[in-house]
C-alpha positions, 0 to 999 in steps of 0.5 A: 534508519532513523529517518526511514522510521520516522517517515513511517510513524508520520505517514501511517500515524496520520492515517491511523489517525484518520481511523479515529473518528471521534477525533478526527471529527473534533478537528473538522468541526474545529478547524473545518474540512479544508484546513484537516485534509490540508495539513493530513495531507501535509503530514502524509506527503511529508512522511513519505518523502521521508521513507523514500528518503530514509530507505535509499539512505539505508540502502546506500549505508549498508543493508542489515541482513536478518534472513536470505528469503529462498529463491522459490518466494519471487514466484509468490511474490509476482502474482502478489504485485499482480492482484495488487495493481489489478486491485488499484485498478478496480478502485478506479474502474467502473463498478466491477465483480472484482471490486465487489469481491475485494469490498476495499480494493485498496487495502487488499492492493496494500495488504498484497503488495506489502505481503509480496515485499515482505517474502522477497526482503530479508533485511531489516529496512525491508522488513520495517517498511514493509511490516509496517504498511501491511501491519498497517493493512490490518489493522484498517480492515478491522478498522473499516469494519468496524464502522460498519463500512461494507465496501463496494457492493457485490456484482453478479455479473462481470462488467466493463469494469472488470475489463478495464482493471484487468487490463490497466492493472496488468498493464501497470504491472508489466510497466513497474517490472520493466522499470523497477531496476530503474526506479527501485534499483532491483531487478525483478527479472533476473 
């Protein structure tokens, strides 16, 4: 658990980091913009090799049980994941009506995917895990806001864009049903 923990507090510590733009920006003037995306990146990849280490250690030890989540959250949680993987597919995608309606596609993917984990795991490593990245989804909304940062403009229209989310998030989506018991070791099909 020691490990699973520390993973988190790198990897969303140095992106809590980056939030801070006084001192973010202190760091790039004095060491440059190449050397503060290397080591961020560093401490980031780092810190997820933990949590995914961390986690399967905790799993192989013994999950710790706080609450047994009723069986009606998977029918949340599902399209949680859904809008999630279509939400990271219009990041990617053309301008989008999606996009536009989500401002950060990004954190709403996070913000919904950590939420979907959250109904669906009952015990303790889940809910570090996954409390932790939405908590952390918040808090970088308020964050960007904050800053002033709008997000990706409003479409009136739907575009080719929003096609190309809707399809390549459904796709992505269908692809990590079919092979989380593989990849994650629990089947959300059953």
């Amino acid at each position: 658990m020691l490990v699973l923990i520390l993973g988190i507090a790198l990897f969303i510590g140095v992106h809590v980091f980056s939030t801070l733009r006084g001192a973010r920006g202190q760091l790039v003037a004095q060491y440059g913009l190449q050397a503060y995306k290397g080591a961020y990146s560093a401490v980031a990849l780092l810190g997820l090799v933990l949590i995914v280490w961390g986690f399967s250690r905790y799993r192989a030890e013994g999950i710790v049980q706080i609450w047994d989540p009723p069986s009606w959250t998977r029918h949340i949680a599902m399209p949680l994941v859904w809008i999630a993987f279509v939400a990271l597919a219009s990041r990617r995608a053309p301008p989008s009506r999606i996009r536009g309606w989500l401002r950060h596609p990004t954190l709403v993917a996070l913000k919904s995917w950590a939420t979907a984990h959250l109904l669906v795991n009952g015990d303790l490593g889940g809910m570090l895990l996954f409390g932790s990245f939405l908590g952390f989804g918040v808090y970088d909304r308020i964050a960007v806001k904050r800053r002033g940062d709008l997000g990706a403009p409003r479409l009136d229209a739907f575009t080719k864009g929003d096609a190309i989310a809707l399809g390549a998030g459904t796709a992505l989506y269908v692809l990590l049903l079919l092979l989380h018991p593989y990849l994650f070791g629990v089947s959300v099909l059953r």
